[in-house]
C-alpha positions in Angstrom: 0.0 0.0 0.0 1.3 3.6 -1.2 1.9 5.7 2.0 0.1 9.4 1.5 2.5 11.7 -0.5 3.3 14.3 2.7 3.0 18.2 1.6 4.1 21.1 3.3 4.0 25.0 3.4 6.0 27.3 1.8 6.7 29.2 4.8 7.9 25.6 6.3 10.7 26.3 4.1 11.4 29.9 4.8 15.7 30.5 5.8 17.0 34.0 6.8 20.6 34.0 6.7 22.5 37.7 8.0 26.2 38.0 6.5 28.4 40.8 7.5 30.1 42.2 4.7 34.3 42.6 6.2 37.4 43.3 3.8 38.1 40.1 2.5 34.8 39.2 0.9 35.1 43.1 -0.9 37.1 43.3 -4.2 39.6 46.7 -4.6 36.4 49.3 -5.4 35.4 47.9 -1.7 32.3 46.4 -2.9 31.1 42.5 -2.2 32.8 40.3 -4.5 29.5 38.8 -7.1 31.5 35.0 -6.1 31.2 36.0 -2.4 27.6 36.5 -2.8 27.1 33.4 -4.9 28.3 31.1 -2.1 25.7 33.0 0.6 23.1 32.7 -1.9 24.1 29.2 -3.0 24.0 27.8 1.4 20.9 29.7 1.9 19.2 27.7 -0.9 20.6 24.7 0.2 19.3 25.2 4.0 15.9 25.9 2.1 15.7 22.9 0.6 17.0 20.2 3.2 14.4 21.9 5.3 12.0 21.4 2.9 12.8 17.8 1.8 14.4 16.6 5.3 17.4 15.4 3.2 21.0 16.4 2.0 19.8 18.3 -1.0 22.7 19.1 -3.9 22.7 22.0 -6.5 21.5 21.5 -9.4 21.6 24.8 -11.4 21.5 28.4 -10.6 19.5 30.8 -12.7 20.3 34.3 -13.4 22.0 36.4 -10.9 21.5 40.4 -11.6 23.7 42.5 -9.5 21.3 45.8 -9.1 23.2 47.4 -6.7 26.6 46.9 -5.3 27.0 46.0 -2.0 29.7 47.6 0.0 32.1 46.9 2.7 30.1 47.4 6.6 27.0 46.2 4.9 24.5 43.9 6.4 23.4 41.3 4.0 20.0 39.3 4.9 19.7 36.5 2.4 15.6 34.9 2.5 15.1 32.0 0.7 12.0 29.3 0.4 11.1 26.7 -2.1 9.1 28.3 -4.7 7.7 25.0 -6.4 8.7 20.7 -5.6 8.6 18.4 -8.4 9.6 14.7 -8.0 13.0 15.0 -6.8 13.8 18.6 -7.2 13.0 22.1 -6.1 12.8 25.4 -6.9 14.2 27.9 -4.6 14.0 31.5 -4.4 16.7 33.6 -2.8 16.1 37.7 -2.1 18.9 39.5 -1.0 18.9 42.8 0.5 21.6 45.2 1.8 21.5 47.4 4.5 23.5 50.6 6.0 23.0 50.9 9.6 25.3 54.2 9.3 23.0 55.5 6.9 19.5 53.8 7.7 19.3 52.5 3.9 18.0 48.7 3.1 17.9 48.2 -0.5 16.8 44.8 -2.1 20.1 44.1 -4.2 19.8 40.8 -5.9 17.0 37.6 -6.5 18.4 34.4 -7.6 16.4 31.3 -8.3 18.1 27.7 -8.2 17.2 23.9 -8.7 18.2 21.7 -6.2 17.3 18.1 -5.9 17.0 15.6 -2.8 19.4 12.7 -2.7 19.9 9.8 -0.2 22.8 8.7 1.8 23.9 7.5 -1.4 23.9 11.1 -3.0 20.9 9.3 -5.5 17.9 11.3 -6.0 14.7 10.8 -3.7 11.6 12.0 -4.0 10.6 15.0 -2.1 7.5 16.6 -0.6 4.8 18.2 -2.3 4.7 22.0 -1.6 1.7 24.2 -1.1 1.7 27.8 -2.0 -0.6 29.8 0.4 -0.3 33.4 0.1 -1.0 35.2 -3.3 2.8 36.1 -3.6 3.6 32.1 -2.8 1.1 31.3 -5.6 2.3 33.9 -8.2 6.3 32.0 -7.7 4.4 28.7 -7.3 3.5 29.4 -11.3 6.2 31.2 -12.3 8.9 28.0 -11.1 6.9 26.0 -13.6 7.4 28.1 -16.6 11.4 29.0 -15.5 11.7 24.7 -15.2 10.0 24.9 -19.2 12.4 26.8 -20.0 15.4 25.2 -18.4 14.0 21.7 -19.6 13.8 23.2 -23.4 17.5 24.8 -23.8 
């Protein structure tokens, strides 16, 4: 007999992650080095999905990354991430970045990444993962949108 397939929340998956930004993560104009951010953006994800899927979860691609607004040295850099959509074995995950000034009272949102990641056993194989349900309109709107972003990464 086929055990019910589990589904959880969005905001079950919700990760905040707070970076300060010091001297060696800054390149020579003193601004946050685009790889630095990568790697934040890339462990927030990952925290995302585990919690999701309740499993070491592996990246499987990262989207586009725009860089809006640099991101200088004695920022604070809050990274928020969910899963945006589950399918049988991987997720979409959303990442929003923003940076903050506490010198000058500014908090600008700075970057939003999107990445696949997929659920694997203790064999790093894939697994199956939970079914995700979107509950606010915002949840629903990036609920739909994952689909058509996976169409497009499935047809290129």
């Amino acid at each position: 007999m086929n055990e019910p397939v589990k589904k959880k929340k969005v905001a079950d998956s919700v990760i905040t992650m707070t970076e300060l930004v010091l001297p060696h993560h800054t390149n020579q104009l003193g601004n946050l080095l685009g790889g630095q951010l990568m790697h934040w953006i890339d462990i927030c994800a990952a925290l995302a999905s585990a919690k999701h899927s309740q499993r070491v979860c592996v990246t499987a691609s990262v989207d586009r990354i725009d860089f809006h607004f640099p991101i200088k040295l004695g920022n604070v850099v809050t990274l928020i991430s969910s899963v945006n959509r589950a399918f049988k074995t991987s997720m979409e995950v959303g990442v929003k970045v923003f940076a903050e000034s506490h010198q000058s009272g500014t908090r600008i949102h700075s970057n939003t990444a999107y990445l696949t990641f997929v659920s694997v056993d203790e064999n790093g194989r894939p697994v199956n993962t939970f079914e995700i349900v979107p509950e606010t309109d915002d949840e629903k709107r990036r609920f739909e949108e994952a689909l058509q972003r996976r169409k497009n990464r499935l047809a290129s």
